[in-house]
C-alpha positions in Angstrom: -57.4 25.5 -50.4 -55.9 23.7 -47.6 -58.5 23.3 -44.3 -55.8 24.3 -41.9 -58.9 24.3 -39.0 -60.1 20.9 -40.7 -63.9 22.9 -40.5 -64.8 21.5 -43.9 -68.2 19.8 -44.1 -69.0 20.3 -40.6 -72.0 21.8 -39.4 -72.7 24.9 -36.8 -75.5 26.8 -35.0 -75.0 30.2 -34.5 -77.2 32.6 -32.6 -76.9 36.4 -32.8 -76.5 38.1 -36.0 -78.4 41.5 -35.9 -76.4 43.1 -39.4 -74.0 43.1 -41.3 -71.6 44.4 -38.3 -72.4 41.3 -36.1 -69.6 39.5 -34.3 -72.1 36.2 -35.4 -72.0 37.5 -38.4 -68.7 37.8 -39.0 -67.9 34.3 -37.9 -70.7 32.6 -39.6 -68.8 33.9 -43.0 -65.5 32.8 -42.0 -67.0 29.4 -40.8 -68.6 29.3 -44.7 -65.2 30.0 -46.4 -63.8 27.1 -44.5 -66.5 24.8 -45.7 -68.4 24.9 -42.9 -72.0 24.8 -42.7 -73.7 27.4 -40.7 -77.7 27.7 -39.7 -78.9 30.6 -37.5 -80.9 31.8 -34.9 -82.3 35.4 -34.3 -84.6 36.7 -31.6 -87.7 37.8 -34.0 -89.2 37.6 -37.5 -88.0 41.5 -38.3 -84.6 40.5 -37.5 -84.8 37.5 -39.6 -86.1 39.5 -42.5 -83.4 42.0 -42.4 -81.0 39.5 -41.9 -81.8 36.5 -44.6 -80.2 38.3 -47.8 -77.3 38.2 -45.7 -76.9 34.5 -44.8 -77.1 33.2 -48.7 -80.2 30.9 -48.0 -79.3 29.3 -45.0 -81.8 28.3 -42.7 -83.0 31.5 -39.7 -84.9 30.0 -37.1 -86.5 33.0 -34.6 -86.7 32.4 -30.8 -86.6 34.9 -28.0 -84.0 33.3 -25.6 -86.0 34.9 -22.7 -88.7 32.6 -23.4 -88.7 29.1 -22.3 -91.2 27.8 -24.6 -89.9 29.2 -27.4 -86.7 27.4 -26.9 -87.8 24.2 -26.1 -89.6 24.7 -29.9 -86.5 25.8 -31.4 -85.1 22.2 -29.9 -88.0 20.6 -31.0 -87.8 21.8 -34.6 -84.1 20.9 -35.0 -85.1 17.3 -33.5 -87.1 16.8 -36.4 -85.3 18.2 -38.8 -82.7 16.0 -37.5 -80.0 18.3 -37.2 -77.0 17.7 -35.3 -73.6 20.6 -34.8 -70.2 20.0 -34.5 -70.4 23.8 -32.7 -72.4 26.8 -31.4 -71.9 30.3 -31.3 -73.9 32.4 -28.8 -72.8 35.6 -29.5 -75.8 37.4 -27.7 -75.8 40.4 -25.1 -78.1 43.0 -24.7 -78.4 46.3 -22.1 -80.6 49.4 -21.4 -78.7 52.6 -22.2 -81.8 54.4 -23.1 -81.5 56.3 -19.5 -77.7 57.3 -20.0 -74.9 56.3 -17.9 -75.5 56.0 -14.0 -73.5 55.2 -11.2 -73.2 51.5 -10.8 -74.5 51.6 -7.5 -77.5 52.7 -9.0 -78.4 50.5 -11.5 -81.5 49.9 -11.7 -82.8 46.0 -10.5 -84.7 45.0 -13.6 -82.8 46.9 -16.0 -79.8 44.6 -14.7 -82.0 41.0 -14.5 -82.9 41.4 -18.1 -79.5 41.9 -19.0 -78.5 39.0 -17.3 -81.2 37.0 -18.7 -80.4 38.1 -22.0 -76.7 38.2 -22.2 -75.7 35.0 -19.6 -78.5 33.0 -18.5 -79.1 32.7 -22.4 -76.3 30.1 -23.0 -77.1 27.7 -20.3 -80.9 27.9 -21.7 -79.6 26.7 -24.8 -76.8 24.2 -24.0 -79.5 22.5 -22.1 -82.4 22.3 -24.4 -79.9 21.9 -27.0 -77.5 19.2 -25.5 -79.3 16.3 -27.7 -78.5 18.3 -30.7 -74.7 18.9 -29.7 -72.2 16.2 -31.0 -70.1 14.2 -28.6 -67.2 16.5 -29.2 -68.7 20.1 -30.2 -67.5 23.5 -29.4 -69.3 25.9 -27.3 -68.3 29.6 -28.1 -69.3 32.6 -26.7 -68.4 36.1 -26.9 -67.3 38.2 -23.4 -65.4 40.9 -23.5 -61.4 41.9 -23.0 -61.6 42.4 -19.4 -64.4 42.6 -16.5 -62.4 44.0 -13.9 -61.8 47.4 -16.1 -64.4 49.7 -14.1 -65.7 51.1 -17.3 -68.0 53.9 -16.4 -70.0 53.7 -19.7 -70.4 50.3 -19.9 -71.6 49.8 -16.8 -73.2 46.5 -15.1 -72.4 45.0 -18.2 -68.8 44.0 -17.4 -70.3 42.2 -14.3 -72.7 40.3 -16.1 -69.9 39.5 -18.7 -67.8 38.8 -15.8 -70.8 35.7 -15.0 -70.8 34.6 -18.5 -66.9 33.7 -18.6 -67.3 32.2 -15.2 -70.7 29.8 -16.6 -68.2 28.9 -19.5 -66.4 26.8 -16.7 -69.4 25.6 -14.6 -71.2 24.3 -18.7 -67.6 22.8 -18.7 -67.7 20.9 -15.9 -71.2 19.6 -16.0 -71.4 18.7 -19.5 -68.6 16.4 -18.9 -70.6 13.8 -16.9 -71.7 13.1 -20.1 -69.8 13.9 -23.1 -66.6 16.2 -24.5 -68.3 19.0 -25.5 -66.0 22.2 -24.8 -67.2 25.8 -23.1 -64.9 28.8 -24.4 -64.9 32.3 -24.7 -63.5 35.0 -26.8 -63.3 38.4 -25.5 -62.3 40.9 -27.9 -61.6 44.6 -27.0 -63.4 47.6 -28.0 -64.7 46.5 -31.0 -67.6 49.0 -33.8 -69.9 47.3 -34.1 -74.0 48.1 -34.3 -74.9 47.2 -31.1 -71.1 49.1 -29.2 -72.7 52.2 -30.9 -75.4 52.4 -28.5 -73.3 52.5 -25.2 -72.7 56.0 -23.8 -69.8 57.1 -24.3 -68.4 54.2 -26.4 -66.8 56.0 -29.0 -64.5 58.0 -27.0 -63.3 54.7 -25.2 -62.8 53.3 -28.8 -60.9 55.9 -29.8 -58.9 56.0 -27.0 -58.5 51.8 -27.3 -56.5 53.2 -30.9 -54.0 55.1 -28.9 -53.5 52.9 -26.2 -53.2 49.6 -28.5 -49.4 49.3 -29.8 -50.1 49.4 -33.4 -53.0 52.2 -33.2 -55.4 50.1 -34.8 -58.4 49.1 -32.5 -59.3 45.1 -32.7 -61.3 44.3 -36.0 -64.4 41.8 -36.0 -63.0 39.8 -38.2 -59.9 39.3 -35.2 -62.5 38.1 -32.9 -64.4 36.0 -35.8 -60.8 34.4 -36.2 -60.6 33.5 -32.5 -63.6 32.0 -32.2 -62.9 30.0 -35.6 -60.3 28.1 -33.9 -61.8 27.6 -30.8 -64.4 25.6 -32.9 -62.2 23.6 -34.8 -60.6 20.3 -33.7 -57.0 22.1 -33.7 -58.2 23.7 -30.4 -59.4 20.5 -28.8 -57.3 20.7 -25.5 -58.6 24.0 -24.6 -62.0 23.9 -22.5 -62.9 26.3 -19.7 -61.0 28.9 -20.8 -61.2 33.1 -21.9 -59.4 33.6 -24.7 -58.6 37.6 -25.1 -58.4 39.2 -28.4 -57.2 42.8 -27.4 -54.2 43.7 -30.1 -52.0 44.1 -26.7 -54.0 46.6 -25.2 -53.8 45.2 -21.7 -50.1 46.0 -21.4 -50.0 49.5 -22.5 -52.3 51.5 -20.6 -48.7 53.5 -19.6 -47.6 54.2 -23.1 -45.4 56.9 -22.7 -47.0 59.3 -25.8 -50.3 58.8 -24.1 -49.7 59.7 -21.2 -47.4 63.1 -22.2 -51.0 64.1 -23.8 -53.1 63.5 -20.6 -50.3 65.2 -18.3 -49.5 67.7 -20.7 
């Protein structure tokens, strides 16, 4: 097989496979089938034990990205492993639903910090304990999602702490090039089903109503956004740094189709 991405024998950390449904999951198997090598991260040691038949012996490291020390161990164990990544995938977000939807103005302050935490202040935690580990020229990818400014009801502060990821992308960017080429960039797929997208109020009525709205009817697969983020880690994407890249299926232009909106008028 031709290596179109020229990914074979190169080597890639990616944090944030939950199952089988994972976007990390999804691109750590295409990253494989294009000879890539791929080792993981996952918050805990339930989530690695549920998720190691999956991964085909590759190496799970646990560390709660909330937790300073436990990144600066997940650093140190790579160091002395003496493992070193063309690439990383942080493909790692996390909100409280558990309440139900409320009015934005009402989210609640720590409900929103740990989000934040979780889901943004993540990467820069790991680019910088990680940097060492990061060749000259690897690719930074993270996963956002097809549009902040979309006041979606259900998905709440989310979008606005998505909204901070994309714009840390550019900021990683910048700063990281005092000192090397590494490359910040971000794939942000629309509605996509996936484990954690079940637990959002309201999320399969939005996804169902993504099908109508997309011109082929089809809502975006994983493996779309996997694809994405594929070449955004390969050396074919090398002049792109700093920037979103959308995976939608060309939802974004037809919020007006015409058979749509006969059914909400009608």
């Amino acid at each position: 097989m031709t290596d179109i991405l020229q990914l074979s024998g190169k080597r890639f950390l990616v944090f944030g496979v939950a199952n089988r449904k994972s976007v990390a999951y999804a691109i750590g198997r295409q990253l494989a089938a294009a000879g890539s090598h791929c080792d993981y991260v996952v918050r805990d040691e339930a989530i690695r034990q549920r998720v190691e038949p999956l991964l085909e012996a590759a190496a799970v490291d646990c560390c709660d990205l909330t937790d300073d020390r436990q990144i600066e161990a997940l650093a140190a164990a790579l160091s002395a492993r003496g493992a070193r990544y063309d690439g990383l995938v942080h493909s790692v977000a996390m909100a409280d639903y558990q309440e139900g939807p409320v009015p934005f103005h009402e989210t609640p302050r720590a409900a929103f910090l740990r989000a934040v935490d979780v889901s943004c202040f993540s990467l820069l935690a790991i680019c910088n304990a990680l940097k060492d580990r990061l060749n000259a020229d690897a690719s930074v990818v993270t996963i956002s999602i097809s549009t902040t400014r979309m006041a979606s009801e259900s998905y709440g502060y989310m979008a606005p702490i998505k909204a901070a990821l994309e714009s840390s992308v550019a900021f990683l960017a910048k700063s990281f090039s005092r000192f090397s080429r590494v490359r910040f960039n971000a794939v942000a797929p629309g509605l996509l089903k996936t484990s954690a997208s079940a637990g959002i109020p309201g999320y399969v009525d939005a996804y169902l109503y993504a099908e109508q709205v997309i011109p082929r009817k089809e809502a975006v697969r994983t493996d779309e956004a996997a694809a994405a983020a594929l070449f955004l880690l390969s050396p074919l994407s090398s002049g792109i740094n700093a920037q979103t890249i959308v995976v939608d299926a060309g939802m974004s232009i037809n919020y007006f189709d015409r058979e749509v909106i006969k059914k909400v008028v009608n």
